[in-house]
C-alpha positions as CSV (number, residue, x, y, z in Angstrom):
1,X,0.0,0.0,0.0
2,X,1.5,3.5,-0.9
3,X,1.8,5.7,2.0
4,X,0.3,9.1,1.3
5,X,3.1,12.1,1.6
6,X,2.6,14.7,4.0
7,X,3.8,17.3,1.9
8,X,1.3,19.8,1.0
9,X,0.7,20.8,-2.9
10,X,1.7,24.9,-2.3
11,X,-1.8,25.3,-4.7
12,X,-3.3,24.7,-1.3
13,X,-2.0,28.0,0.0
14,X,-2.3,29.3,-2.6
15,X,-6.1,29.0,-3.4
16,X,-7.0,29.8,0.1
17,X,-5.2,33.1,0.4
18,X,-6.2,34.2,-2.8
19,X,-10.0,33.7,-1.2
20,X,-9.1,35.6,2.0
21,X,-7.4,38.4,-0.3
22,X,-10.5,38.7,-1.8
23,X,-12.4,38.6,1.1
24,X,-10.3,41.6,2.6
25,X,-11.0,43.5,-1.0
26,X,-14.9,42.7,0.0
27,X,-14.4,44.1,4.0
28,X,-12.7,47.1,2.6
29,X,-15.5,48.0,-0.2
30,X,-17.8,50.8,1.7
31,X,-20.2,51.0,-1.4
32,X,-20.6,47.0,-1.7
33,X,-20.7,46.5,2.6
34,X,-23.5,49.5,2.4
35,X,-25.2,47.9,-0.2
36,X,-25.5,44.1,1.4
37,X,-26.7,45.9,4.6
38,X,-29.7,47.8,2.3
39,X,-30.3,44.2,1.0
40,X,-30.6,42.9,3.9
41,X,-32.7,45.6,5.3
42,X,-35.0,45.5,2.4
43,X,-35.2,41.5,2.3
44,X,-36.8,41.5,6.4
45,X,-39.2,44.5,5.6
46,X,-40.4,42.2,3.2
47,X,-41.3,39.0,5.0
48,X,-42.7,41.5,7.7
49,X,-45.1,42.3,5.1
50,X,-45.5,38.5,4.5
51,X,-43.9,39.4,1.5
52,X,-41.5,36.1,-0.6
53,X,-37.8,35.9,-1.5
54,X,-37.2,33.7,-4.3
55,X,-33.6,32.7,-5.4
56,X,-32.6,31.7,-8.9
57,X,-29.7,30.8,-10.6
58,X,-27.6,27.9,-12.6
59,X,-25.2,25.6,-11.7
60,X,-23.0,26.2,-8.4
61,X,-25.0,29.3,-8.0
62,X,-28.6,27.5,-8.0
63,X,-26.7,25.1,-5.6
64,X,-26.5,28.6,-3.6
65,X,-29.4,30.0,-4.6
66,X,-30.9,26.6,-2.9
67,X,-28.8,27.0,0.1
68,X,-30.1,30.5,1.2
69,X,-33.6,29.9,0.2
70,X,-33.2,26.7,3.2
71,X,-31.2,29.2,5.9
72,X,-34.6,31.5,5.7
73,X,-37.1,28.8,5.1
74,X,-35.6,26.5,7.7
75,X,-33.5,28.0,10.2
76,X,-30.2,29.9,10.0
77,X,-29.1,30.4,14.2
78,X,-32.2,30.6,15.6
79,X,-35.1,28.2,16.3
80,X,-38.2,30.7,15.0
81,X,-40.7,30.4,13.0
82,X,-39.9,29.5,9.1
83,X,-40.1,32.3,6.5
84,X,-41.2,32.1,2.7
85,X,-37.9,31.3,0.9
86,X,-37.6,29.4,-2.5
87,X,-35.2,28.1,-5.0
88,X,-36.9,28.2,-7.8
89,X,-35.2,25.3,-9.5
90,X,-35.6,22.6,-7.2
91,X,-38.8,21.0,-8.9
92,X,-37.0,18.8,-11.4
93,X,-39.6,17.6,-13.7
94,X,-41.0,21.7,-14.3
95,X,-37.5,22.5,-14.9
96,X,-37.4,19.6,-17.6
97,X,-40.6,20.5,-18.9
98,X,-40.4,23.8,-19.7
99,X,-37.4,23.5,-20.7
100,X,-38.1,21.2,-23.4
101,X,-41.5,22.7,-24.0
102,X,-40.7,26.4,-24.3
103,X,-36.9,26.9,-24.0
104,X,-33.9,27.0,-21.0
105,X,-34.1,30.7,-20.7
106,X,-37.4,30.5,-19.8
107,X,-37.5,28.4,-16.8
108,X,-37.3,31.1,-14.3
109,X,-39.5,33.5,-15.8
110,X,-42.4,31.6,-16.4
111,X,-41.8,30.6,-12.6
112,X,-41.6,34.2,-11.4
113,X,-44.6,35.1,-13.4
114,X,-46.8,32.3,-11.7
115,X,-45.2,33.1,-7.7
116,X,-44.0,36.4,-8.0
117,X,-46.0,39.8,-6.8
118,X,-45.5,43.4,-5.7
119,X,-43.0,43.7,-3.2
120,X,-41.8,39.9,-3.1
121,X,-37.7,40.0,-3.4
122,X,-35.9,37.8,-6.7
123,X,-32.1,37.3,-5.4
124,X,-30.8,36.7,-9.3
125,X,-27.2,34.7,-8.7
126,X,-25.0,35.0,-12.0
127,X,-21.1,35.7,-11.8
128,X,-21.1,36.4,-14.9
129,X,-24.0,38.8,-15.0
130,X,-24.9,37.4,-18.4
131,X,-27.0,34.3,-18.1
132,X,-30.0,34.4,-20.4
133,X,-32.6,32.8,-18.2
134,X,-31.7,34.4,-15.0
135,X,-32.0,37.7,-17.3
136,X,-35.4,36.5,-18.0
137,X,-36.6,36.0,-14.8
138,X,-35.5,39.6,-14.1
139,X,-37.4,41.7,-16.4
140,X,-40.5,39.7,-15.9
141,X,-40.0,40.4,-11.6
142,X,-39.8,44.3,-13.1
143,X,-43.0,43.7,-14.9
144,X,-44.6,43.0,-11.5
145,X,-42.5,45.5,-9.4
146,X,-40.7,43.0,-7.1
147,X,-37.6,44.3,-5.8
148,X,-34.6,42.5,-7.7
149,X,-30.9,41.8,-6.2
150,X,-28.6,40.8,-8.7
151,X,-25.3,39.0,-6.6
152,X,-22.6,38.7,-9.7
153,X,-18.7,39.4,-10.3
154,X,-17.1,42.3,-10.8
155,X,-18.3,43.7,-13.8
156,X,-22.2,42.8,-13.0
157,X,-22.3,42.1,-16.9
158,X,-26.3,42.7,-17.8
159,X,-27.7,42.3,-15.2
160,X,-25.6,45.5,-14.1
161,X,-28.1,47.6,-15.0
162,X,-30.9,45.6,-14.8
163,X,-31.4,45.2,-11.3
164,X,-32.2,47.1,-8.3
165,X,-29.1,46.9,-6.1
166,X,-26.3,44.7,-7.5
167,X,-23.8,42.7,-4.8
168,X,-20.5,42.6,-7.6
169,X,-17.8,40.6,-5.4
170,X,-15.3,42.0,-7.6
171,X,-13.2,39.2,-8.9
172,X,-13.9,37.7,-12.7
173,X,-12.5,34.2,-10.7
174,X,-15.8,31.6,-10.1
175,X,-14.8,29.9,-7.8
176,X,-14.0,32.8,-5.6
177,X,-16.7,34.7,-6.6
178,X,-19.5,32.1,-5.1
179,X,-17.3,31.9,-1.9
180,X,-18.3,35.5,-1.5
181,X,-21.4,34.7,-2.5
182,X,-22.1,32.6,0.1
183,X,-20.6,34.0,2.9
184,X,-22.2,37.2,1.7
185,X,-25.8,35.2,1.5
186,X,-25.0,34.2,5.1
187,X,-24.4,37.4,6.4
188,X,-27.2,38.8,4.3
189,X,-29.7,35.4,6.2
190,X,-28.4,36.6,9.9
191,X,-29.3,39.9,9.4
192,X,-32.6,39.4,8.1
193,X,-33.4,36.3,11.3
194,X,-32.3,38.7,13.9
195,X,-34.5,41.7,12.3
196,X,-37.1,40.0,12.6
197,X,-36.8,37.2,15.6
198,X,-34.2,39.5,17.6
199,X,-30.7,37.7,18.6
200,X,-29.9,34.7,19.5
201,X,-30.1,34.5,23.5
């Protein structure tokens, strides 16, 4: 049996300080911090008003996207009373079916059009800022003046301009980009629980 070496592959280091670098370019960003606490602000006035946050995006970020929607709808810290969260993608045979039926791009759309209302939140997950069907999904939550958060990379790509407030972790590096994601989405879920349940005792 070969022994595994104990060396460790310097890519290891490597990978994990370039995620804390970015991290510290994320702490020291006033306009992106300010922005993730409006977010945040915005996302528990909503489910005061028994209002819905749906989440929508492809690949790792619907992975994300699923993640959050469960820290809201379950529980993040505190044991409290659930809150309307969804991923829109996790029905797998809709997903199939309108995608074969009418088209990818409009998976989410045709979703947001059947769940979505005045005042409801759409978190829109895209690094790139250029996928078709998340696009899609944004311009028909405009059409129905939901309040739209587009979390991308640096650039914000189309969805720059086409959403409310924009969380751009600014990196053009996947990977790193959905780390801040997600630690950003947690932050984002904390606020919102204790804003509306008050701190964990």
């Amino acid at each position: 049996m070969n022994k595994l070496h104990n060396k460790i592959n310097p890519r290891v280091r490597s990978l994990i300080t370039e995620s804390i670098l970015l991290k510290q370019q994320v702490l020291d960003d006033e306009n992106l911090l300010s922005t993730v606490n409006t977010v945040a602000e915005l996302s528990t006035v909503a489910l005061k008003g028994g209002k819905k946050i749906l989440f929508c995006g492809n690949g790792g970020s619907a992975a994300d996207a699923q993640h959050l929607a469960a820290e809201l709808s379950g529980r993040y810290l505190l044991d409290r009373e659930p809150l309307f969260a969804e991923a829109l993608h996790v029905n797998a045979s809709y997903i199939t079916a309108v995608a074969n039926d009418y088209g990818y791009d409009e998976i989410y759309a045709r979703l947001v059009r059947g769940k979505g209302a005045q005042g409801d939140v759409l978190f829109a997950l895209s690094t790139s800022g250029n996928s078709n069907n998340i696009l899609r999904a944004i311009d028909e939550a405009k059409k129905r003046f939901m309040i739209v958060i587009g979390m991308t990379g640096m650039t914000g790509g189309k969805m720059a301009k086409a959403c409310d407030y924009l969380i751009n972790v600014p990196s053009t590096d996947t990977p790193r980009i959905q780390e801040c994601h997600m630690m950003l989405g947690h932050l984002i879920c904390e606020l919102v629980e204790t804003g509306i349940f008050g701190k964990k005792s």
